[in-house]
C-alpha positions as CSV (number, residue, x, y, z in Angstrom):
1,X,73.6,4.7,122.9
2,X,73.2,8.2,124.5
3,X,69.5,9.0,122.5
4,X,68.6,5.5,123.9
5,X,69.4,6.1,127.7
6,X,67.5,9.3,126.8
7,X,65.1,7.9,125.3
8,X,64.4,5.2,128.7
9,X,64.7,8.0,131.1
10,X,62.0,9.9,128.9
11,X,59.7,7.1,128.9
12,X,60.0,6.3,132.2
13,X,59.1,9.4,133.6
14,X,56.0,9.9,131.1
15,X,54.9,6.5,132.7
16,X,55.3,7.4,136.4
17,X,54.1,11.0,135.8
18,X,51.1,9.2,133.5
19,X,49.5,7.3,136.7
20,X,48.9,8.1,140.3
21,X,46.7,6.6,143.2
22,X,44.4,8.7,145.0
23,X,42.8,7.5,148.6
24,X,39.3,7.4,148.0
25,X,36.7,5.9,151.3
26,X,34.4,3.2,150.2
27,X,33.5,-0.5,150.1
28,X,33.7,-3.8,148.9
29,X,31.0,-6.6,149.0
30,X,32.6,-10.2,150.4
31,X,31.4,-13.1,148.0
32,X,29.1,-14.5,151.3
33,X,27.3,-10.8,150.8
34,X,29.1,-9.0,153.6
35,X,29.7,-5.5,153.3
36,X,33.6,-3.9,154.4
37,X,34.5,-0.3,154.7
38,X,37.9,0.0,153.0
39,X,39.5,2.7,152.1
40,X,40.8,2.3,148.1
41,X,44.3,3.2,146.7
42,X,42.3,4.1,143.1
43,X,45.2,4.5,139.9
44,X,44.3,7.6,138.1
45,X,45.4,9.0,135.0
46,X,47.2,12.0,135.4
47,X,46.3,13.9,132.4
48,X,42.6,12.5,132.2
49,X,42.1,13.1,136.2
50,X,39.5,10.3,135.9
51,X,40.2,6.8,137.5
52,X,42.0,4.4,135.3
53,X,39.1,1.2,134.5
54,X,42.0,-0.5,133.1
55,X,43.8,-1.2,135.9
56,X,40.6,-1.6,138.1
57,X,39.5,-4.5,135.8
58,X,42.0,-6.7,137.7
59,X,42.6,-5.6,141.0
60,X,42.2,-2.6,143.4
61,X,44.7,-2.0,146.5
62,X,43.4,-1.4,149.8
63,X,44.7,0.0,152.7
64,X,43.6,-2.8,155.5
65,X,44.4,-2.6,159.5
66,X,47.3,-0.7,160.5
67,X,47.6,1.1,157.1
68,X,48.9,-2.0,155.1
69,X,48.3,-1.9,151.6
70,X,46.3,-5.3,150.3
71,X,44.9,-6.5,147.0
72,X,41.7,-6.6,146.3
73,X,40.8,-9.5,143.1
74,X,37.5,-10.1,141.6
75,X,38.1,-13.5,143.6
76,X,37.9,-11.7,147.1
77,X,35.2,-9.2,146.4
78,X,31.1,-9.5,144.3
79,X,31.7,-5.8,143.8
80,X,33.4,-2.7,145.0
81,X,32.5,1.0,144.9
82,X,33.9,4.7,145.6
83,X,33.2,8.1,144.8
84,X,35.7,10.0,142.9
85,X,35.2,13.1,142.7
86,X,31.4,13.7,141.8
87,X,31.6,9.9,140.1
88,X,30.1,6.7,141.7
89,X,32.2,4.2,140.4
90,X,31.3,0.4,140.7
91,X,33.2,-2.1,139.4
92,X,31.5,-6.0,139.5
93,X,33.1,-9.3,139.6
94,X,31.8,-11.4,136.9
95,X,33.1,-14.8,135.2
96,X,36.1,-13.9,132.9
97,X,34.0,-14.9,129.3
98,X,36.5,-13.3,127.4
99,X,39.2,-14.9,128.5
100,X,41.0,-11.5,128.8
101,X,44.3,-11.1,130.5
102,X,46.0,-8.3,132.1
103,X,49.8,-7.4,130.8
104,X,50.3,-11.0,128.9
105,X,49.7,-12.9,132.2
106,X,47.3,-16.2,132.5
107,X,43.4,-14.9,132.1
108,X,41.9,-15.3,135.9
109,X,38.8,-17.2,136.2
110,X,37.1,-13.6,136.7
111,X,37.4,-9.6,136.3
112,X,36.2,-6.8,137.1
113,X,33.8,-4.5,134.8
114,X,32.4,-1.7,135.5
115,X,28.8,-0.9,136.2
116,X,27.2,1.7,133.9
117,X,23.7,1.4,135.1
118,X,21.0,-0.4,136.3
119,X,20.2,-2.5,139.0
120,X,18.7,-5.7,138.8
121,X,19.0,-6.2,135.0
122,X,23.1,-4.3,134.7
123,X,24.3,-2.6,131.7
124,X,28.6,-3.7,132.4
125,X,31.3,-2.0,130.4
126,X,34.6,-3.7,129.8
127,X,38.0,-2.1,128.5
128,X,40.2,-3.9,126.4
129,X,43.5,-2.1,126.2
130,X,45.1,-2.0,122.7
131,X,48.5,-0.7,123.5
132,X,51.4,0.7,122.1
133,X,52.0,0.1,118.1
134,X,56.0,-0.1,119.0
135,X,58.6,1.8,117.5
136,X,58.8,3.6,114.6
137,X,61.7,1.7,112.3
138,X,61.2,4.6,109.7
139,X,63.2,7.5,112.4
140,X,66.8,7.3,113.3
141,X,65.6,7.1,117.3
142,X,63.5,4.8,118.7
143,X,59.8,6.6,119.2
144,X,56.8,5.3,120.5
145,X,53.9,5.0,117.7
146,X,50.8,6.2,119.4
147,X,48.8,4.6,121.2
148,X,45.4,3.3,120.0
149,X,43.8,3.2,123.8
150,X,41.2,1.2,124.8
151,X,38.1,-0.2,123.1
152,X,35.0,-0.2,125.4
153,X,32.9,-3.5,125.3
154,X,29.2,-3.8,126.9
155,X,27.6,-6.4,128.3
156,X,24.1,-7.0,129.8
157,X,24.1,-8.7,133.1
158,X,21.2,-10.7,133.4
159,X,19.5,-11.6,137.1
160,X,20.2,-15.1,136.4
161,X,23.5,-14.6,136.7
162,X,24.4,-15.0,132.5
163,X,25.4,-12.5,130.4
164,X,25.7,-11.0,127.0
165,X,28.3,-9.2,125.3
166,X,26.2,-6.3,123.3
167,X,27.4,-5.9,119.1
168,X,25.1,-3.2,118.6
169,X,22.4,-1.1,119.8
170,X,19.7,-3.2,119.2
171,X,20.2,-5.3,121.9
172,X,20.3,-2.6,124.1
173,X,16.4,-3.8,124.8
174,X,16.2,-3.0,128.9
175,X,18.8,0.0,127.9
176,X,17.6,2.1,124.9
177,X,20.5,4.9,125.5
178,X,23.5,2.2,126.1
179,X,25.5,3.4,123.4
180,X,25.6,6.9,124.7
């Protein structure tokens, strides 16, 4: 009972230390084409120090009038975009193909993905989180197997609005270096 209070406290902090939000100035793109100054309550990871696409894929926070913090969905915004650190990050609202979900709730209509390059023909990346493997039923305590992480899956965004999920680098046609 003891190794297992441990054991919560342990991962607990290992969570809370894992993740952070940093304030970063930037903005957001209405659906009707306006553009809004926000500043963005970006989740980082800790121990990567880069921001964490995972969580963007769903929703950002931002910090509205009077310093209140608001949600952001791929619903509310076409896009959004910040610098971190000497990063431009862009994330994109597009239709939710995949029907991904984010922690076992109902897959949204759309998502977030993140721009890699290009402008009018876009080169989109998505992350699909594997997660944790469980416990280990071979140890006396419980322990976390590790974690696989996240696969990365690219599409091409076409002008037309439709897209393409990429299987390999010959369809990489407008984007010869996609892959790398």
């Amino acid at each position: 009972m003891v190794n297992r209070r441990i054991f919560l406290v342990l991962l607990s902090l290992g969570i809370a230390l894992g993740t952070f939000a940093a304030k970063k100035k930037g903005a957001y793109i209405t659906p009707a084409g306006d553009t809004v100054e926000a500043t963005f309550r970006v989740p980082v990871n800790l121990f990567a120090k880069t921001p964490n696409y995972e969580q963007l894929q769903w929703k950002v926070s931002i910090l509205g009038p009077e310093g209140r913090k608001e949600v952001l969905g791929p619903e509310q915004a076409s896009e959004f975009f910040f610098s971190f650190r000497s990063l431009q990050v862009r994330m994109v609202s597009v239709p939710n193909i995949l029907n991904a979900s984010n922690a076992g709730a109902p897959p949204g209509k759309r998502l977030f993905m993140q721009l890699v390059k290009g402008e009018n023909i876009r080169l989109l990346r998505f992350y699909q989180y594997g997660g944790y493997a469980g416990t280990d039923p071979s140890t006396p305590d419980p322990v976390l197997k590790e974690a696989p992480g996240a696969t990365e899956i690219y599409f091409v965004l076409q002008p037309d609005g439709s897209f393409y999920q990429l299987r390999d680098e010959e369809l990489c046609d407008p984007f010869p270096d996609c892959f790398h």
